[in-house]
N, C-alpha and C positions, 0 to 999 in steps of 0.2 A: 504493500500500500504506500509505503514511503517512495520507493518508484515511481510511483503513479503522479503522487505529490510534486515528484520534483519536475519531473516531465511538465504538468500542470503550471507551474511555477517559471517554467524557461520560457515556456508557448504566451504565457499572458504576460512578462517581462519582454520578452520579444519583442511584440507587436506590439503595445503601448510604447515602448523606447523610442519607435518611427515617428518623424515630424510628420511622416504623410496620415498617419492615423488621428493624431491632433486636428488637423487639417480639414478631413474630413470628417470627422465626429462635429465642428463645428461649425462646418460649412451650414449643414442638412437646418438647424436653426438659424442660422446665419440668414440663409435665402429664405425661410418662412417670412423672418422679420423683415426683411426687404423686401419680398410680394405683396405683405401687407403696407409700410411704406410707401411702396409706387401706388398702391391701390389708393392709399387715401391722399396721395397726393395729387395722383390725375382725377378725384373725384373733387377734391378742392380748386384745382385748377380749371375744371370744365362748370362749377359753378358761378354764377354772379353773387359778389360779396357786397354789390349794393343795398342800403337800407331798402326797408319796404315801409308807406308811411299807413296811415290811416287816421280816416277820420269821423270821430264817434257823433255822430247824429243824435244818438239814442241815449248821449249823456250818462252812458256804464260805464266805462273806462277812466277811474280814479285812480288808481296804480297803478305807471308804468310798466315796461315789461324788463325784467332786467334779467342777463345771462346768468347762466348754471353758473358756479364756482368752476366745477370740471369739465367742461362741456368733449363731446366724443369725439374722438380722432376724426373719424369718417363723416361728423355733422357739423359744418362751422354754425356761428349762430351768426343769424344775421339782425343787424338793428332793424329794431322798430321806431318809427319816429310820428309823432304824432301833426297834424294839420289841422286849422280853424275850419278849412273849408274844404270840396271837394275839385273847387277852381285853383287853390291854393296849391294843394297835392297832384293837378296836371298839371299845373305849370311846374313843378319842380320834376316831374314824370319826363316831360319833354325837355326839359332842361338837362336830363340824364342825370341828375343828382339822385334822384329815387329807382329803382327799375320796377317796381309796380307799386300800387296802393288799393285798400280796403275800406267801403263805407262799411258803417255799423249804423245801419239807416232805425227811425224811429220804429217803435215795436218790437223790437229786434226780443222781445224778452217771448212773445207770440209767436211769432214766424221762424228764429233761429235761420235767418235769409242773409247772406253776406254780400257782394259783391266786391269783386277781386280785377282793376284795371288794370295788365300790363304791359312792360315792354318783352318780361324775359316771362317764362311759362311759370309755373305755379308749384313749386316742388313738394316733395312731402314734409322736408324738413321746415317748410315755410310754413307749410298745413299744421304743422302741428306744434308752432309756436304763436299762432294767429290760436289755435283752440285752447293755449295752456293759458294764452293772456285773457281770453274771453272767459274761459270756466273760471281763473282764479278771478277776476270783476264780479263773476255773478254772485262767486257765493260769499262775496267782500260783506262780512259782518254777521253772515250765516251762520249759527254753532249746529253742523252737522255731524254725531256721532260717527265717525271712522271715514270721514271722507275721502281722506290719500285714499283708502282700501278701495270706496265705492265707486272713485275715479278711476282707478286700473281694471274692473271689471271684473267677472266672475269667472275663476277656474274650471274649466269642465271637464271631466273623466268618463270615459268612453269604456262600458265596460260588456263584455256577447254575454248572454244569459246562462252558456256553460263556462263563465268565467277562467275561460284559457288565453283571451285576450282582454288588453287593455289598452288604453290611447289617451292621449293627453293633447293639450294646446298646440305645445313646443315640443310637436315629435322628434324635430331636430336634434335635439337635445339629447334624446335617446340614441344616437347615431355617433356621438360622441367616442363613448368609450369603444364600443367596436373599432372604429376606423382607427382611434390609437394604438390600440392593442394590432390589429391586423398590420399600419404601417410599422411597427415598432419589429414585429417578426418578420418582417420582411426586408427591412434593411438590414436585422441582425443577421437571419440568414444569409443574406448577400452578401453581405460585408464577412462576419466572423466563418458564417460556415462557406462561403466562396473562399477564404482563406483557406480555410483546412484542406480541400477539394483539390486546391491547388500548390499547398504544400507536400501533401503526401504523392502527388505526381511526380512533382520535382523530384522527391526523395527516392521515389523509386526510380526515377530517368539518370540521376547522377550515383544512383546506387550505395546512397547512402542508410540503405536501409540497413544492411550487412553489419554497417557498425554499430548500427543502434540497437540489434536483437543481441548482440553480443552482453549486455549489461543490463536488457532490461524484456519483460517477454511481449511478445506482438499487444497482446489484450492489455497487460501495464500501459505498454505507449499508446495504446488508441484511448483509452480510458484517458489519459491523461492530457492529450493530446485534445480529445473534448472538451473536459473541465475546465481546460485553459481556455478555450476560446467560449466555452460561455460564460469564464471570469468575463472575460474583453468585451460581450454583449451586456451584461450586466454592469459592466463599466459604463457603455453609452448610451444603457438606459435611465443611469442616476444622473449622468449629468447631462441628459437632457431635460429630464424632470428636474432637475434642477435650476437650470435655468428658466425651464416653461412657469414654475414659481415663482422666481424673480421679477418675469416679466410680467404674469398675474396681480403678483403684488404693487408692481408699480405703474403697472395700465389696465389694470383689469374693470377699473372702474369708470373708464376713459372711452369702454368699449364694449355698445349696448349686446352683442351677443356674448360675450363674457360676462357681462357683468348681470344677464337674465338667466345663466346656464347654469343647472344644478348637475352634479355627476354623483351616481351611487358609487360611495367608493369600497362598497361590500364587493360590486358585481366588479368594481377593478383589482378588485384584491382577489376573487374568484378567477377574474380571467389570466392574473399571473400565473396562479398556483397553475392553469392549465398552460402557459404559456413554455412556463419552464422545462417540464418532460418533453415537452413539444419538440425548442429546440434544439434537446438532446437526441432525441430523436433523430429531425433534420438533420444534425452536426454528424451523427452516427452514418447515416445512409449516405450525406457526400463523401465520408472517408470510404464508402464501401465503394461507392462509383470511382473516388480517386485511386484505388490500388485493383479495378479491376480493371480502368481505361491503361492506352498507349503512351497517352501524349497530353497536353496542358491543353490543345485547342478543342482534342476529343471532350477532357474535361468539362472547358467550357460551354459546348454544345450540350449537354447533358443537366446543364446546372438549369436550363429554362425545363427540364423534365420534373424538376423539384418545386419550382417556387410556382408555377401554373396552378397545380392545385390547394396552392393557398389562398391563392385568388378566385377561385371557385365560389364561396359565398359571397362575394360582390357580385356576382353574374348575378344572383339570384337573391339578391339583398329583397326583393318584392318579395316576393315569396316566402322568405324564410320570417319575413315581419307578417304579414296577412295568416302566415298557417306556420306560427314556430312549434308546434308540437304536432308536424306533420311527418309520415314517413321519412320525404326525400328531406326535412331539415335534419333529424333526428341521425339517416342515414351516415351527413354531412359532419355530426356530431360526434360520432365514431370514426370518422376517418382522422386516424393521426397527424395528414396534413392538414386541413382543413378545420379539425376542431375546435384551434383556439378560436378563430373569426367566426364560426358559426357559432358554436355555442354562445360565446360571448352576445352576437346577433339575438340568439333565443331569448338569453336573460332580460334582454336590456325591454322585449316585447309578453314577455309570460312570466308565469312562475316556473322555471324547472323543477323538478323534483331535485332532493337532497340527497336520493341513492342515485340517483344516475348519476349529478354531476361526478360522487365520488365513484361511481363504475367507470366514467371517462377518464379522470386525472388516474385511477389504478389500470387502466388499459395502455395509456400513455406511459406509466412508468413501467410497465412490463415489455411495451416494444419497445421502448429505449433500450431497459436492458440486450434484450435479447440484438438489437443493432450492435449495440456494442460490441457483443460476442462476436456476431458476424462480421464486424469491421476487425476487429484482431484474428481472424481468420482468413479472410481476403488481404491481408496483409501478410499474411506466413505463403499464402500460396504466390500470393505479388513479389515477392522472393524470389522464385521458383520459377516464374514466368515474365521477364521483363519486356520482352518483343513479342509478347502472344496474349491478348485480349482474354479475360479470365471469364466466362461466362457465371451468369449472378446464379443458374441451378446448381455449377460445380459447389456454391457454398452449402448446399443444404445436402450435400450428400455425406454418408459417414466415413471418414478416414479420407474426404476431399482436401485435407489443408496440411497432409503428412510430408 
C-alpha cells in the first residue's frame, strides 16, 4: 500500500509542478469571468444611458426615484427626471437631452394607463423602474402588513397527483447543480484522466514500463497512478469552488440570477459522493485503453469513446426532467458513465429513493474497483505486447495477463 502511496504522490507532485496546469486550471474561470464581462459590457454599451423624464398629471409622484445602492452589473439604472409639463418634456425629448418621457395622466389611480413618448424603445429595465417609482408613490403613507412580500408575488409549486414530480417558478435554478457537476467531470476527465491515457502510452512507447514493474506490481502502479490524478481533479475542483465563492461573495448580489438562485447543497453533496467513484472509474478505463492502444494518436481517438456518454443526459435533459423516475432515466442512472449527470438530473426534479441512490454510489464503487484490477492487468500484458494492439476480451480471460 505504501507503493501505491508513493506512486500517488509523484503522479499529483508531477502534474501540479507544471506552469501549464496552473494555467489552465485558471484559464476555464478566467474566461467565464470575461464572457460574463463582455456580456455586460456590450449590453451596457448597446443601451441609451439617457435620463427618461416624466410628468405627473395625477399629482402621485412625491418621492423621487432614487438608485439601488448596488445596482446589477447587466442593468444600469437610468435617471429619472421629472417635468412641469408634457410640452416641457418634448422639448427636452427633441433636444436629445431626455430619450423618452412618461405622463402619469389624471386618474391614473382608476385606469393604471401610462403613456410612454420616445426616441429610443422602451426596455424592461426602464419598465421596471417606471413600476418600482409608481408602486413605491402609491403606497407613500400606506401601513400595508408584509408589503416587500406582496410586491414580489406568490411562489407557486407545481406538484402530479402521484407526486413523482415537482416544479417551481425558477426551474432554472434546478438546472444548476447538474450542469456543474456534469461540466466539472468532464473537464476533470479531460484534463486528469486524458493525462493518464496518455501517460501510460508514452510509458509503454518508451518502455518504461520495465522499470517500473521492477519495484512496484502492475495493480500498485495503476492504483496509484489513479489516486494521483484524482488528487489533481480534486485539486481543481477546490479551487475553483473557491474562487466561484469569492466571486459570489463579492458580486453575487450585483447579479439578479445569483442573487435569486437557491442551490440544494444536500443534492450537491449527493452528487459528489456519486461523482467520485465515477471518476475512478473513468480514470480506471482510460488506463485500460492507454496500455491496450499502439500509439498517443490511437489514444487520442479513443478518449471521445469515453466522455460521449457523459454527455448523454444533456441529449435528453427533457426527458429525464418531465419523467425522472422513468425506465430510460433510471437506465441512465446505472450506467457508470452517465450517472453522475443523470442522476444528479433526477434529484434536482423528484425524490429519489435512499436505497437506490446508495445501490448506485455501491455499483460505482465496485466497477471502479474491478477497472482497476483490469487496468493493472492490461498493463502486465502491455508489457508483453508493445507493437500488437491488446484486444479488451484478452482481459477477461483467465491466465490472459501471465
Amino acid at each position: 500500500m505504501s507503493k501505491t502511496f508513493e506512486v500517488a504522490r509523484y503522479e499529483y507532485t508531477h502534474h501540479i509542478a507544471r506552469p501549464r496546469f496552473w494555467i489552465a486550471l485558471l484559464s476555464v474561470p478566467l474566461g467565464i469571468v470575461l464572457v460574463m464581462l463582455f456580456a455586460a459590457a456590450l449590453s451596457l454599451s448597446s443601451m441609451s444611458k439617457l435620463p427618461v423624464g416624466y410628468v405627473d398629471e395625477a399629482n402621485l409622484i412625491t418621492k423621487p426615484f432614487t438608485a439601488p445602492e448596488k445596482p446589477s452589473l447587466f442593468e444600469p439604472v437610468i435617471p429619472m427626471v421629472p417635468f412641469a409639463s408634457a410640452e416641457e418634456a418634448r422639448a427636452a425629448a427633441e433636444r436629445g437631452d431626455i430619450q423618452a418621457y412618461f405622463v402619469v395622466p389624471q386618474g391614473y389611480e382608476s385606469t393604471f394607463q401610462v403613456k410612454y413618448y420616445f426616441n429610443e424603445p422602451l426596455t424592461s429595465t426602464i419598465r421596471g423602474q417606471i413600476r418600482s417609482l409608481l408602486t413605491e408613490n402609491l403606497f407613500t403613507g400606506v401601513n400595508i402588513p408584509n408589503q416587500a412580500r406582496l410586491e414580489a408575488g406568490s411562489l407557486y409549486t407545481l406538484i402530479s397527483l402521484d407526486g413523482t414530480r415537482s416544479a417551481a417558478e425558477n426551474e432554472i435554478a434546478k438546472i444548476i447543480v447538474p450542469l456543474v457537476v456534469g461540466m466539472l467531470f468532464v473537464i476533470v476527465v479531460l484534463s486528469s484522466g486524458g493525462y493518464l491515457l496518455q501517460a501510460v502510452v508514452e510509458e509503454k512507447e518508451n518502455r518504461t514500463m520495465e522499470l517500473m514493474v521492477t519495484s512496484v506490481s502492475p495493480n500498485e502502479l495503476m492504483a496509484g497512478k489513479i489516486i494521483g490524478n484524482l488528487s489533481v481533479g480534486l485539486t481543481q475542483i477546490l479551487v475553483w469552488a473557491l474562487l466561484a465563492a469569492i466571486f459570489v461573495l463579492a458580486l453575487g448580489d450585483r447579479i439578479p440570477f445569483l442573487r435569486d438562485i437557491q442551490i440544494s447543497w444536500t443534492n450537491m453533496l449527493l452528487s459528489l459522493l456519486l461523482l467520485l467513484p465515477s471518476f475512478v472509474f473513468t480514470s480506471a478505463l482510460m488506463a485500460i485503453l492507454g496500455a491496450t492502444v499502439t500509439d498517443t494518436q490511437e489514444a487520442t481517438q479513443v478518449t471521445g469513446l469515453i466522455t460521449f456518454p457523459i454527455l448523454i443526459p444533456y441529449y435528453f435533459a427533457s426527458l429525464l426532467m418531465t419523467h425522472p423516475n422513468g425506465g430510460f432515466a433510471r437506465a441512465l442512472s446505472y450506467f457508470p458513465l452517465s450517472a453522475p449527470v443523470a442522476m444528479t438530473l433526477r434529484m434536482a426534479f423528484t425524490q429519489v429513493p435512499a436505497w437506490e441512490l446508495a445501490l448506485v454510489i455501491a455499483m460505482l464503487v465496485l466497477f471502479s474497483a474491478l477497472t482497476i484490477w483490469l487496468a493493472g492487468k492490461a498493463f502486465r500484458m502491455g508489457m508483453l505486447q508493445y507493437s500488437k494492439r491488446i484486444k479488451l476480451s484478452q482481459l477477461f480471460k483467465k491466465g490472459g495477463a501471465l
